[in-house]
VOPAGU-2260 file (C-alpha; in pm, 1 decimal, decimal comma):
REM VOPAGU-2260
SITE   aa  ch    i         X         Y         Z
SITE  UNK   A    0    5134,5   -4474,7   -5701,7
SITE  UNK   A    1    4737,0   -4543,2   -5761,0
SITE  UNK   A    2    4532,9   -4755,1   -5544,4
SITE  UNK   A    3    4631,4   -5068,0   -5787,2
SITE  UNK   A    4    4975,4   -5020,9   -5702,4
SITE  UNK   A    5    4891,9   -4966,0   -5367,4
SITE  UNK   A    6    4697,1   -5294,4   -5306,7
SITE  UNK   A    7    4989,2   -5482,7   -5511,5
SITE  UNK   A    8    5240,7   -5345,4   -5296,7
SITE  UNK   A    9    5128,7   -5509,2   -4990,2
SITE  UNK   A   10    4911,2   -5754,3   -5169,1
SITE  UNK   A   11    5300,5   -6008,0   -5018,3
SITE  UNK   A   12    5226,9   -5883,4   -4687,0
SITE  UNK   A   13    4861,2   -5905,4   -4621,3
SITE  UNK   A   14    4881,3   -6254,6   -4806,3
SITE  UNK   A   15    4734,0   -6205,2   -5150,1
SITE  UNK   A   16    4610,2   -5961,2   -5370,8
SITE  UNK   A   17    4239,3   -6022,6   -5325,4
SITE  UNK   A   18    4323,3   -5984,4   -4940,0
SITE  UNK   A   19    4497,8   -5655,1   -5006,4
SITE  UNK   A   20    4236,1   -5478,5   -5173,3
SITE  UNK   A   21    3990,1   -5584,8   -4951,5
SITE  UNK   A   22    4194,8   -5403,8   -4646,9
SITE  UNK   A   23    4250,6   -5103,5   -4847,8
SITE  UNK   A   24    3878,7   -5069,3   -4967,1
SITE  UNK   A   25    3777,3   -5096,2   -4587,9
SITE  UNK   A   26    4034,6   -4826,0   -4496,0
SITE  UNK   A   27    3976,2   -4584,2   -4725,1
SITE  UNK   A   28    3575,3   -4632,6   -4647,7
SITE  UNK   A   29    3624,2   -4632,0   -4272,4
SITE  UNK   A   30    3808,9   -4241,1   -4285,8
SITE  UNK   A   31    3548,9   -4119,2   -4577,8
SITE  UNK   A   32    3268,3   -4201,7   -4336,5
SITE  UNK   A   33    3445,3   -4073,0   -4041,4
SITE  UNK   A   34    3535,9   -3747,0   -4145,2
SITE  UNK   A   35    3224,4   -3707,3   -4357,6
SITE  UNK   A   36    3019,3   -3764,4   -4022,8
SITE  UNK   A   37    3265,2   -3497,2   -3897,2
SITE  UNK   A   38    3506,0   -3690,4   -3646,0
SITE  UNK   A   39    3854,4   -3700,0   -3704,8
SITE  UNK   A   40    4065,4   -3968,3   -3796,9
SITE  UNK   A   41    4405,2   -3930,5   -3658,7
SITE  UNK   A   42    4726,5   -4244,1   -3696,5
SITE  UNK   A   43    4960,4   -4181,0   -3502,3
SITE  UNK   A   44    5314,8   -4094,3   -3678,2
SITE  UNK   A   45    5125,5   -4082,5   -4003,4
SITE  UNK   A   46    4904,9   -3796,8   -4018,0
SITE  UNK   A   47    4534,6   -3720,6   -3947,8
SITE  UNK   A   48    4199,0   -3652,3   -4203,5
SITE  UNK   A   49    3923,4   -3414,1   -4113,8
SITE  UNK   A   50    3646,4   -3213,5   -4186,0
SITE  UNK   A   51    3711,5   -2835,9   -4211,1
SITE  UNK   A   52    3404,3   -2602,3   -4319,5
SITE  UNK   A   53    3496,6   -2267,0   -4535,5
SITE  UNK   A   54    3307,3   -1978,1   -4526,3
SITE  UNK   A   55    3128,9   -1815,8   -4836,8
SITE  UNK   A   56    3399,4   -1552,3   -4954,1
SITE  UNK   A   57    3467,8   -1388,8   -5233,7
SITE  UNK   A   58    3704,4   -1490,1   -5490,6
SITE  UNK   A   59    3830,4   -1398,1   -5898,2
SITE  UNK   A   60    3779,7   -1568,3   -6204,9
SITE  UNK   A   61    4173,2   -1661,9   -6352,4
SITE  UNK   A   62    4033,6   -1631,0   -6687,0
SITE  UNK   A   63    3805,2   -1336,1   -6634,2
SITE  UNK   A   64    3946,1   -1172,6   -6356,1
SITE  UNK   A   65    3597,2   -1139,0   -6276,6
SITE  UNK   A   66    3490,5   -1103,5   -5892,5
SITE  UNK   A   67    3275,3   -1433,7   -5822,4
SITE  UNK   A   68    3120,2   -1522,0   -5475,2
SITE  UNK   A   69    3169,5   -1868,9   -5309,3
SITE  UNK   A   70    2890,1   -2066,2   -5171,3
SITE  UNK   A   71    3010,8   -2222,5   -4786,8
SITE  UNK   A   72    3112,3   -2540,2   -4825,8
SITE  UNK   A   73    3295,5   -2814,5   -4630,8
SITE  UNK   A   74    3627,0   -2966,3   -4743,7
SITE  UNK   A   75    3868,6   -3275,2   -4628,9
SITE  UNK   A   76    4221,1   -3185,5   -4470,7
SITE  UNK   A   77    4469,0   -3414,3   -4429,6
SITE  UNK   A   78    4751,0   -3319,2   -4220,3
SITE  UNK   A   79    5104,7   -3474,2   -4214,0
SITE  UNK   A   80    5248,8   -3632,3   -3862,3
SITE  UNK   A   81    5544,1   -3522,5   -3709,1
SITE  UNK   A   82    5708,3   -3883,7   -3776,4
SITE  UNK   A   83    5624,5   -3881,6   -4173,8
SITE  UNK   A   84    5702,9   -3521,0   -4207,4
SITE  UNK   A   85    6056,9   -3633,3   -4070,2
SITE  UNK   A   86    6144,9   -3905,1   -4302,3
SITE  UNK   A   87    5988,3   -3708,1   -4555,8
SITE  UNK   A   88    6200,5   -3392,3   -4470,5
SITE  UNK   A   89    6547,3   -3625,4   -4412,7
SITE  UNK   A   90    6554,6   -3554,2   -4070,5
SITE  UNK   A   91    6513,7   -3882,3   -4019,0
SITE  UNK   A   92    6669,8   -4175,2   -4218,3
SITE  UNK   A   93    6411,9   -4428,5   -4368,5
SITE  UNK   A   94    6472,7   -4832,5   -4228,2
SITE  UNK   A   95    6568,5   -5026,7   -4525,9
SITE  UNK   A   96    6350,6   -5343,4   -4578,0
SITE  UNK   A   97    6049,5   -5379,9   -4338,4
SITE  UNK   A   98    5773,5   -5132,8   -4235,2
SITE  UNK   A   99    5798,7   -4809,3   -4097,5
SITE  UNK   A  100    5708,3   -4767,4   -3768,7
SITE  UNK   A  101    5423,2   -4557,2   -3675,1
SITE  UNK   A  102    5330,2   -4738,3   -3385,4
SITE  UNK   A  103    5499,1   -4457,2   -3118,6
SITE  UNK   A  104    5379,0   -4122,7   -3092,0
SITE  UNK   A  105    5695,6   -3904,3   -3187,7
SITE  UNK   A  106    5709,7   -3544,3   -3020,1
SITE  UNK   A  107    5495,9   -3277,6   -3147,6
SITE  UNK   A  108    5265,5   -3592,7   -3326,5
SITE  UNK   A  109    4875,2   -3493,9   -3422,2
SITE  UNK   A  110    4761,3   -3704,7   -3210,7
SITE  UNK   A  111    4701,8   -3460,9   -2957,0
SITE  UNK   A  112    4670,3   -3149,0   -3212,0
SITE  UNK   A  113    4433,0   -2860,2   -3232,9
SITE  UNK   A  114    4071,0   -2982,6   -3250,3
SITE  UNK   A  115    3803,5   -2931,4   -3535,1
SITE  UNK   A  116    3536,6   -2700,6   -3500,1
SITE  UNK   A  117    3323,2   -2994,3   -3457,6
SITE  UNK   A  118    3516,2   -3127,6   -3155,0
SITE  UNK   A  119    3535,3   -2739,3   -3019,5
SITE  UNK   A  120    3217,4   -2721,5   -3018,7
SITE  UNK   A  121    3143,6   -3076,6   -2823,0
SITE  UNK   A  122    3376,5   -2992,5   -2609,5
SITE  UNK   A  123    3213,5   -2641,2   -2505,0
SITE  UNK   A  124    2893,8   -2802,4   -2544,3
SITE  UNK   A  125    3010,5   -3081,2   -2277,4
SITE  UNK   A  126    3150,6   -2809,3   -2058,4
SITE  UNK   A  127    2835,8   -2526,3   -2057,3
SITE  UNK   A  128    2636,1   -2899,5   -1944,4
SITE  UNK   A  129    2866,0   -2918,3   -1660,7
SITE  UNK   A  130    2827,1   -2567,9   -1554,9
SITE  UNK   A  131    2498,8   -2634,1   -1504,4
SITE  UNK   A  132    2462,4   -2914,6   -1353,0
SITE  UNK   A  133    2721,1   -2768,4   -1091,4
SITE  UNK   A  134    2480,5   -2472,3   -1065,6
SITE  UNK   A  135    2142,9   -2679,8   -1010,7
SITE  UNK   A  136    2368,5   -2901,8    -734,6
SITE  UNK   A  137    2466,0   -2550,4    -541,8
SITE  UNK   A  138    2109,3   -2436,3    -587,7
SITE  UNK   A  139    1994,9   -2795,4    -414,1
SITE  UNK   A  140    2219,4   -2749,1    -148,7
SITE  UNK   A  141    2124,9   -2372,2     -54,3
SITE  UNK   A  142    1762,5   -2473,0     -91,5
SITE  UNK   A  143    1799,7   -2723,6     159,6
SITE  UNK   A  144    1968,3   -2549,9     410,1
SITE  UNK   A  145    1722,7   -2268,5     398,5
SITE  UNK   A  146    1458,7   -2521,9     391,0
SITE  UNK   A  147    1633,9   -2678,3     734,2
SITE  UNK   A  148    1538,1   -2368,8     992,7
SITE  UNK   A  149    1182,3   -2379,9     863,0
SITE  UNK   A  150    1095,8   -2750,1     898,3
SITE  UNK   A  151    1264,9   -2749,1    1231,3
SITE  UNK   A  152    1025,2   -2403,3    1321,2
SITE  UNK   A  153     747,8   -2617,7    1155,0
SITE  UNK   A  154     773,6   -2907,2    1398,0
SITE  UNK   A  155     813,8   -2677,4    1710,1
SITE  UNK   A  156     424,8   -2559,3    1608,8
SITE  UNK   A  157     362,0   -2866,1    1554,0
SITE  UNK   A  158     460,3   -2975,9    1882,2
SITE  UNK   A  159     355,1   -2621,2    2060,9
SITE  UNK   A  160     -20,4   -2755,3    1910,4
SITE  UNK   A  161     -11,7   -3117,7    2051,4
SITE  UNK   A  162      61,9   -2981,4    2371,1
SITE  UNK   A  163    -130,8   -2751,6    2372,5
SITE  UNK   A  164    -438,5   -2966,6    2252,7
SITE  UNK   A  165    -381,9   -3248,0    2554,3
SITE  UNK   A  166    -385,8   -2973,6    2802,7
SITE  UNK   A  167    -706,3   -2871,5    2671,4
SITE  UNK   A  168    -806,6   -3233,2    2664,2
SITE  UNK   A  169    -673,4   -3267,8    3051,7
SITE  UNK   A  170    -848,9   -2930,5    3167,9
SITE  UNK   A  171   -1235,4   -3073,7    3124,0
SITE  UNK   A  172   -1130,0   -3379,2    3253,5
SITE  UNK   A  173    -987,8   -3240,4    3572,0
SITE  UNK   A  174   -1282,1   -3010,8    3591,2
SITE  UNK   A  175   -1551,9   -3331,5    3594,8
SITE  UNK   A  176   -1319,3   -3492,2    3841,9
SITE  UNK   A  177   -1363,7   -3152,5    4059,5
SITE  UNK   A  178   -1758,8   -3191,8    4054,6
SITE  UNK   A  179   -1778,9   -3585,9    4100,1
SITE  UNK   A  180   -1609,2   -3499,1    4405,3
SITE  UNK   A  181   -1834,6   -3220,5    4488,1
SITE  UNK   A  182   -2106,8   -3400,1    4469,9
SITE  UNK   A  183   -1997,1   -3719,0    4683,7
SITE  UNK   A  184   -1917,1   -3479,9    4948,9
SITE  UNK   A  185   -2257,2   -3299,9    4941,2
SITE  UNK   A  186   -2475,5   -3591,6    5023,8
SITE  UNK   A  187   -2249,8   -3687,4    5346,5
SITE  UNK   A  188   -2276,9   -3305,4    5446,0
SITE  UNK   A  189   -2669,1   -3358,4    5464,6
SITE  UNK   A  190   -2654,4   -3667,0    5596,2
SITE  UNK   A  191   -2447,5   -3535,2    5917,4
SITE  UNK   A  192   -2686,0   -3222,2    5914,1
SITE  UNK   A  193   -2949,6   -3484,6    5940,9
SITE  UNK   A  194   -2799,3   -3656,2    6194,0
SITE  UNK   A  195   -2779,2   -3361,3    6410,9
SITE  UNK   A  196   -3126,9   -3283,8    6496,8
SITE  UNK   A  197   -3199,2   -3612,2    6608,4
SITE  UNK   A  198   -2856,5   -3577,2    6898,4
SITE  UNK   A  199   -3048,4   -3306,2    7041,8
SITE  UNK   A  200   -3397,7   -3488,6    7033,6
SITE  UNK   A  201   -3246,2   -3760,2    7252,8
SITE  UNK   A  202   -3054,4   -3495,7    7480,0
SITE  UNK   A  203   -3365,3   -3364,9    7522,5
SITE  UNK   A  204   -3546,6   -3696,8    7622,9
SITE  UNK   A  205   -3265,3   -3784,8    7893,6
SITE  UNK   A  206   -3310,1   -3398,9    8086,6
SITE  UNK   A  207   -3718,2   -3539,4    8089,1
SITE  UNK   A  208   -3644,1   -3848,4    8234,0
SITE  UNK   A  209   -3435,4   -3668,4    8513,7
SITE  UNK   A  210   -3646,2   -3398,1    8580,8
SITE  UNK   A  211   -3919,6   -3731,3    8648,0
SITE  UNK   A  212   -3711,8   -3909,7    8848,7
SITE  UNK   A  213   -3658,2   -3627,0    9065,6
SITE  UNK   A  214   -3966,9   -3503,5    9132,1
């Protein structure tokens, strides 16, 4: 069967030829430009197409026998699903008139097969990324708690400095306090020093007046 056949196979089903060979063109481009990009295209019960990259090797010339060396290149795969390699094999019998179903995943299906090299290497890519990011987060967290003790011991000094800065602040004013007091006191002490000279001038006064009036 060719792709003509193909489209007028189901040209009854998709509703007319035109129709038919539109949905088979876009098919066939959407896998080419899948696995060409390197993604797999995988149907479930059907089979899957990818992209599988060879090596350069070595290999012989049938005509020549002659020992020729092969570039690397990249090649499409296509690999059968468990449900068409059954109807294919007999294992399973094939419904007469209407579709075959390939909508349920039969056991041991490709849809969950071994992954390309491409998706290997996402995949390891995706997990190294998550190894470090786990790293950095552990490295936050121990940074932070060693980080904790020293802030705390930075606002002690801190604190230890304010202190000791308004006692330093309190000590000259408690010391100008001292001497306004000093000095109100001194000026009373003089004044009752004063005062006492002048008691003994008038004691001295009354004994004169006695003596007088005795005589």
């Amino acid at each position: 069967m060719n792709k003509a056949q193909l489209v007028e196979a189901i040209a009854d089903k998709v509703g007319g030829r035109q129709q038919a060979a539109d949905s088979v063109d876009a098919v066939l481009d959407a896998i080419v430009r899948a696995v060409v990009g390197g993604d797999r295209v995988s149907v479930t019960g059907f089979g899957s197409f990818e992209k599988v990259d060879r090596p350069a090797r070595y290999a012989r010339n049938p005509q020549t026998g002659e020992r020729v060396r092969v570039k690397k290149t990249s090649v499409p795969r296509f690999r059968a699903g468990q449900g068409f390699k059954d109807l294919v094999s007999g294992s399973k019998k094939l419904p007469r008139g209407g579709e075959v179903s390939v909508k349920k995943a039969p056991k041991g299906s490709l849809s969950g097969g071994a992954p390309t090299r491409t998706t290997a290497k996402a995949a390891a890519k995706k997990a190294t990324a998550k190894k470090a990011a786990v790293k950095k987060t552990v490295a936050k967290k121990v940074t932070a708690k060693k980080a904790a003790p020293a802030k705390k011991a930075a606002v002690k000094k801190t604190a230890a400095k304010k202190t000791t800065a308004a006692a330093k602040k309190a000590a000259p004013a408690k010391t100008t306090a001292k001497k306004a007091a000093a000095k109100k006191t001194a000026p009373a002490k003089k004044a009752t020093a004063k005062k006492a000279p002048a008691k003994k001038a008038t004691a001295r006064k009354t004994t004169a007046k006695k003596a007088t009036a005795r005589k």
